[in-house]
Structure formats: structure tokens, C-alpha cells
C-alpha positions in Angstrom: 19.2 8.8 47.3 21.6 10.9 44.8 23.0 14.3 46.7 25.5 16.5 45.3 26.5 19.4 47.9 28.5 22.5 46.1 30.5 24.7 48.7 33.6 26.9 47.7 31.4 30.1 46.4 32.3 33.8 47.0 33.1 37.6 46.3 35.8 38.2 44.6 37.5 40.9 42.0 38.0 40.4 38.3 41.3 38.2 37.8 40.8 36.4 41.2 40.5 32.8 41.9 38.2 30.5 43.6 37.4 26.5 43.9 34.5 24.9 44.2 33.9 21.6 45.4 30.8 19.3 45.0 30.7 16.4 47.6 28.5 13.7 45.9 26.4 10.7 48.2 24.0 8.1 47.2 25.3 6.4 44.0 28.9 4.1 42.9 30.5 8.3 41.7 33.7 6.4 40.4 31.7 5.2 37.5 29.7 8.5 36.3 30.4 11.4 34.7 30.2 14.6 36.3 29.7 18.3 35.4 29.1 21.7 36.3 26.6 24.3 35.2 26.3 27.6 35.9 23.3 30.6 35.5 23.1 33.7 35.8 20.2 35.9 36.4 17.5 36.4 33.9 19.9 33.9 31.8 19.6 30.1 30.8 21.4 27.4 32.1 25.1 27.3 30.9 27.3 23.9 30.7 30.9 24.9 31.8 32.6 21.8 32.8 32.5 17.8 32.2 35.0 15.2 33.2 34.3 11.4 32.7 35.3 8.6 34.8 37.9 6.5 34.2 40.3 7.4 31.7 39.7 10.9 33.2 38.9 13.3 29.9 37.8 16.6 30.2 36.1 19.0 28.2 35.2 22.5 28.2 33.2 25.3 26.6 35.0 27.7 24.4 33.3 30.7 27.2 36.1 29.4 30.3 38.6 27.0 28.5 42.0 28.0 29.8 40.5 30.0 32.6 38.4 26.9 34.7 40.0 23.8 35.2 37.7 20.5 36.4 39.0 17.7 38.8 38.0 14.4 40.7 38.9 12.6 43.5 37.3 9.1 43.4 38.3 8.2 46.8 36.0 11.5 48.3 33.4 11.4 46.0 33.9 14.9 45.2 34.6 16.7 42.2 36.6 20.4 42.0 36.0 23.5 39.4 39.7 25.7 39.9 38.5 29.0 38.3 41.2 31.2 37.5 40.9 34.7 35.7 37.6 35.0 36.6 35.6 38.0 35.2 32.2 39.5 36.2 30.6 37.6 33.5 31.3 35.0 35.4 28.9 36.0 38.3 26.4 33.1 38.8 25.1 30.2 40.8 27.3 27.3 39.9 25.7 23.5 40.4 27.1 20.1 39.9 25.2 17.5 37.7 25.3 13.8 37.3 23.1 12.0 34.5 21.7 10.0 37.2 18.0 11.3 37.3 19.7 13.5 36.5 20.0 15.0 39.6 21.2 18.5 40.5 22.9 20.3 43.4 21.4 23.6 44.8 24.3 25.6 43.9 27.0 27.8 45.4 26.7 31.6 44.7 30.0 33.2 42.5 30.0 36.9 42.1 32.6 39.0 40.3 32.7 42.4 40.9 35.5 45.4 41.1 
């Protein structure tokens, strides 16, 4: 069946960095789109990142354009989110999403704080 398994979550201060990876079984993941989505407590679900497959395009709320960056790497199934800049507003579980289902992965916890 579809699995998407995010890893790459963490601690860090405002202006730091971190990557996050989604590693992606059970369905041809050259071919499909891919995303990631964030929320933060008490909050709804936020879109922050799509790229599509071949032509790679990429798109981006207005909230983290410039500051999150996503990738894909056909060949291991797994697509990236480089956060740069990151600010405490930020601070939420982050989960990868493909239309198939769709299906979603549990998430991977990223807190800002000074």
C-alpha cells in the first residue's frame, strides 16, 4: 500500500535551518505530484510546498516562499523541504501528501524557539 515516512524534524532557533525528508513506498512516485503540509496546534492544516513530476515545477505559498525550498529525487523515492530562515511561526508538525487516496504521512515535529 501507499507509505510516506517524514524524518529530518527538530529544535532549533529563529534563523536556523533544517531538511526534511519524506521516503515514499507503494506506488510508480516518478509520476505523482508531491507536497507538504504543515499544522500547528489549535490551527488548520496549512499547504507549504508542491512540486510536480516531470518537468519538475514548484510552487509555494506567499507564508515560506524564499525561505522553504522543495526537492525530488526520483531514483529514492523521496522528496526534501530545505527550510531556511525559519521563525517560530513556523513550529509545527510537517507531513507529506500525494493525491493518491490521498494518502498522508504521520509527520515529523518542527519547533522554533529562542
Amino acid at each position: 500500500q501507499v507509505q510516506l515516512v517524514e524524518s529530518g524534524g527538530g529544535s532549533v532557533q529563529p534563523g536556523g535551518s533544517l531538511r526534511l525528508s519524506c521516503k515514499a513506498s507503494g506506488f510508480n512516485f516518478s509520476l505523482y505530484p508531491m507536497n507538504w503540509w504543515r499544522q500547528a496546534p489549535g490551527k488548520e492544516r496549512e499547504w507549504v510546498a508542491r512540486i510536480n513530476a516531470s518537468p519538475v515545477s514548484t510552487d509555494y505559498p506567499d507564508s515560506v516562499k524564499g525561505r522553504f525550498t522543495i526537492s525530488r529525487d526520483d531514483a529514492k523515492r523521496t522528496v526534501y523541504l530545505q527550510m531556511d530562515n525559519l521563525q517560530p511561526e513556523d513550529t509545527a508538525v510537517y507531513s507529506c501528501m500525494t493525491v493518491l487516496g490521498p494518502t498522508w504521512g504521520r509527520g515529523t515535529q518542527v519547533t522554533v524557539t529562542p
